[in-house]
PLY file of the C-alpha trace (Angstrom):
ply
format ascii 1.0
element vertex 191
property float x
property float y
property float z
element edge 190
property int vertex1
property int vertex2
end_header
22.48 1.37 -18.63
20.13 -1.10 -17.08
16.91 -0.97 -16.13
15.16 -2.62 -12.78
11.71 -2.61 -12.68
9.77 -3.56 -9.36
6.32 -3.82 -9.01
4.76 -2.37 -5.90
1.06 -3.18 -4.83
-0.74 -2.96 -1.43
0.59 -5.07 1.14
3.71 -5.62 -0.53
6.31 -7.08 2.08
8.85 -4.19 1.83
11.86 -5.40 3.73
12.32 -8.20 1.33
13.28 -5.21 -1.69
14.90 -3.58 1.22
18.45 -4.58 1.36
18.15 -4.82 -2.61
16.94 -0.97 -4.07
19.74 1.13 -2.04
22.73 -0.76 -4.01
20.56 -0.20 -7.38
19.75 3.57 -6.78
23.24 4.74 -5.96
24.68 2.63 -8.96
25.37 4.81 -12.31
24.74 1.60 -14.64
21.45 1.43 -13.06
18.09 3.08 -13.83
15.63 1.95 -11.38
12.01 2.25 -11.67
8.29 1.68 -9.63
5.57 0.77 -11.21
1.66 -0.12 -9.62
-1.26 -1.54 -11.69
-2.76 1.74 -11.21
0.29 4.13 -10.30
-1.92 5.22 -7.55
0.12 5.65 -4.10
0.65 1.76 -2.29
0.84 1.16 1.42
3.38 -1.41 1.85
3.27 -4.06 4.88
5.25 -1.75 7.14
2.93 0.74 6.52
5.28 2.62 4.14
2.93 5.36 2.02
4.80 4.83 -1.33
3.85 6.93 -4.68
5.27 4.32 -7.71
6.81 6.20 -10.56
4.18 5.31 -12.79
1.53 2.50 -13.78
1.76 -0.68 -15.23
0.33 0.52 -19.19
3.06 3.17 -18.83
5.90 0.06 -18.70
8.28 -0.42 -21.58
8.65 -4.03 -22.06
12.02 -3.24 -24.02
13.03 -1.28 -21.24
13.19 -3.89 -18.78
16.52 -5.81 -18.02
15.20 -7.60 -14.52
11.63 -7.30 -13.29
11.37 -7.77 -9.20
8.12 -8.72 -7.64
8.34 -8.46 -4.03
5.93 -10.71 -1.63
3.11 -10.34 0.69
-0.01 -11.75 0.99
-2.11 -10.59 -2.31
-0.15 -13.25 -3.57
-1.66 -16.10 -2.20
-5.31 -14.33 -2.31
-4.75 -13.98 -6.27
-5.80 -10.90 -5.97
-3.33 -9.06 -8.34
-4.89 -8.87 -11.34
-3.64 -7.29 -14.86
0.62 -8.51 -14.38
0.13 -12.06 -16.49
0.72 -10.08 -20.26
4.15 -8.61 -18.97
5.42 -11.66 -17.37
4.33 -13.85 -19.81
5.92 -11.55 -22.42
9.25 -11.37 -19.92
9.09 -14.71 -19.86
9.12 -15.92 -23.59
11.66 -13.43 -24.30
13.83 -14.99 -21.96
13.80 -11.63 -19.67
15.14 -11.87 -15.92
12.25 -12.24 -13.51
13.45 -12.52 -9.87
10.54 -13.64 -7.17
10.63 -13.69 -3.50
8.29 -15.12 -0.99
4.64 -14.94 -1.86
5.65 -13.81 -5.65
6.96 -17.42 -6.26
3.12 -18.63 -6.10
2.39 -16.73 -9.14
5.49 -17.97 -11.13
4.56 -21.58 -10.13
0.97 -21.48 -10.90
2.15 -19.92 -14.58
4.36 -22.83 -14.92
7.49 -20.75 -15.16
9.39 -22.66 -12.05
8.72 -26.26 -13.78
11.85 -26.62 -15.58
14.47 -24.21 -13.46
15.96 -24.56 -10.42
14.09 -22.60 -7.76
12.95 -21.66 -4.21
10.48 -20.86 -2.37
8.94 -20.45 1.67
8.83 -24.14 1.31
7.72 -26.79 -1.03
4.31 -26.83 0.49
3.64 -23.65 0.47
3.71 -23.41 -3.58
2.19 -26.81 -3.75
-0.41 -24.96 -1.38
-1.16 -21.77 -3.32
-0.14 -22.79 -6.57
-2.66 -25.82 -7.56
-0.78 -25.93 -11.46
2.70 -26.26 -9.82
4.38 -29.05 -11.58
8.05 -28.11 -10.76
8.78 -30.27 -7.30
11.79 -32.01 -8.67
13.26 -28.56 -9.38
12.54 -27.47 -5.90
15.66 -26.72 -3.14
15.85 -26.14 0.00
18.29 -22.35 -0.96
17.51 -19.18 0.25
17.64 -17.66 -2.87
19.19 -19.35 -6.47
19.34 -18.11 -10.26
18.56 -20.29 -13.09
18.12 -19.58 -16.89
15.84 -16.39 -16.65
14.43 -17.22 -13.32
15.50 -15.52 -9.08
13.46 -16.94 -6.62
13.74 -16.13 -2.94
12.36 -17.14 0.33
10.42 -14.22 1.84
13.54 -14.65 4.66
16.40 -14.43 1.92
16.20 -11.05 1.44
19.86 -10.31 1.29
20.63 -13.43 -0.45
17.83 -12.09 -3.03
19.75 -9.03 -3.62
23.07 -10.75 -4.21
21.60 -12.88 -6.72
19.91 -10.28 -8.72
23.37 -7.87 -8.38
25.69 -11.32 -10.21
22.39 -11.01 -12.88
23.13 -7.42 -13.61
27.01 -7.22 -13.09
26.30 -4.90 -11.04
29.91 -5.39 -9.29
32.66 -7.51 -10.05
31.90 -11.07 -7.96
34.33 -10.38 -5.40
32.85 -6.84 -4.55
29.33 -8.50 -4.79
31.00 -11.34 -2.26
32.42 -8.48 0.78
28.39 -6.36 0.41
26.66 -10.56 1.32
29.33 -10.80 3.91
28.70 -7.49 5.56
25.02 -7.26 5.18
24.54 -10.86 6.32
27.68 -11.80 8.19
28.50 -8.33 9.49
32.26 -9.20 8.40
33.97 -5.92 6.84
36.82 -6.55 4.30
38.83 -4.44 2.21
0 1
1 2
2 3
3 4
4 5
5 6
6 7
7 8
8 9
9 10
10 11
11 12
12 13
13 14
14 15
15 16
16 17
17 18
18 19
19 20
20 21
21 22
22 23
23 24
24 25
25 26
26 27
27 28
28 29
29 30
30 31
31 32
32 33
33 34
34 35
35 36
36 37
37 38
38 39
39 40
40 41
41 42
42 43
43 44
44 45
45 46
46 47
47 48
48 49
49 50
50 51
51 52
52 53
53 54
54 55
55 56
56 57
57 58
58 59
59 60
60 61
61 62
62 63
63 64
64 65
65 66
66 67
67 68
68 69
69 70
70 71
71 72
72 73
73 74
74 75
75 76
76 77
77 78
78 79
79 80
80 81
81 82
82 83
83 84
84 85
85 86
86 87
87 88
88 89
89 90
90 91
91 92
92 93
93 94
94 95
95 96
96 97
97 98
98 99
99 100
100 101
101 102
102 103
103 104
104 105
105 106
106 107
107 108
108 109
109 110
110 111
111 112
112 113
113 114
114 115
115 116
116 117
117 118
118 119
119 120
120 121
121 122
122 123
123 124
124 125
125 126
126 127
127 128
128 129
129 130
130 131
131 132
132 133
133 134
134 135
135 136
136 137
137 138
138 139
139 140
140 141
141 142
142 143
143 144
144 145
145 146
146 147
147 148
148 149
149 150
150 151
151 152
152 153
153 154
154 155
155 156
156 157
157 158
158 159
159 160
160 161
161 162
162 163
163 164
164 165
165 166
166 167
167 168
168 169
169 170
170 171
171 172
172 173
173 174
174 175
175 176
176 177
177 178
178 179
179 180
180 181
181 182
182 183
183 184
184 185
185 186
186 187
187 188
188 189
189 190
């Protein structure tokens, strides 16, 4: 069994988790979990009222096989506070963090995107909002790509977000995890 964490917070942009929390709830290798700073309900972006399972000094470090942190705007305010012990911790144990949209600003201020592979809105957006990002020649132009430790998303890669972070946890054989892209994105069905 695996376990998903994803932190929620006010504003959070919820369609970019959208496409990706269905696939890991109905899985039986799967234990997804919601966590706030506070555990105190969240209203996302689409106005969704959402109660999070529990808060962030209830999270098991050793529990965690991928943390997601979704986007939206408290992101480029700085104004989540209290998350840097866990994902530095995440980090130097060589944990899976997977980032999408405005979540990439705090991995590139940390210094976590300097030596991987990663995306992003757009190169000057994290050059923008993250004033320590050092990691421009790892930059690419992807909607979503994997490397080492490290998922990283444009906020408009949603789907492409999911498939990456389904190959990270096996969740289905690559060719099953190819025909779910294909019809979420595509709208091609295959047996």
């Amino acid at each position: 069994m695996k376990t998903v964490y994803i932190f929620l917070f006010d504003g959070f942009s919820d369609w970019e988790i959208s496409f990706l929390t269905p696939e890991l709830q109905k899985s039986d290798k799967i234990e997804l979990k919601y966590f706030s700073l506070n555990g105190k309900k969240v209203i996302s972006m689409g106005g969704l009222h959402i109660k999070p399972d529990f808060s962030i000094k209830a999270v098991r470090l050793n529990q965690i096989s991928v943390l997601v942190l979704p986007g939206g705007q408290a992101w480029e305010k700085k104004s989540i506070l209290g998350l840097e012990p866990i994902i530095e911790e995440l980090y130097l144990e060589n944990k899976t963090i997977g980032a999408i949209c405005g979540a990439t600003i705090f991995l590139g201020q940390k210094g976590y995107l300097d030596n991987v592979e990663h995306t992003s809105n757009a190169l000057f957006y994290l050059q923008n909002f993250a004033k320590k990002y050092k990691g421009q020649d790892n930059y690419r132009e992807k909607l979503a790509i994997t490397d080492k430790n490290i998922i990283t998303a444009n906020g408009i890669g949603p789907i492409e977000f999911a498939r990456e972070v389904f190959k990270n946890l096996q969740l289905y054989d690559e060719d099953t995890i190819e025909k779910w892209y294909q019809l979420f994105k595509n709208g091609i069905w295959a047996e």
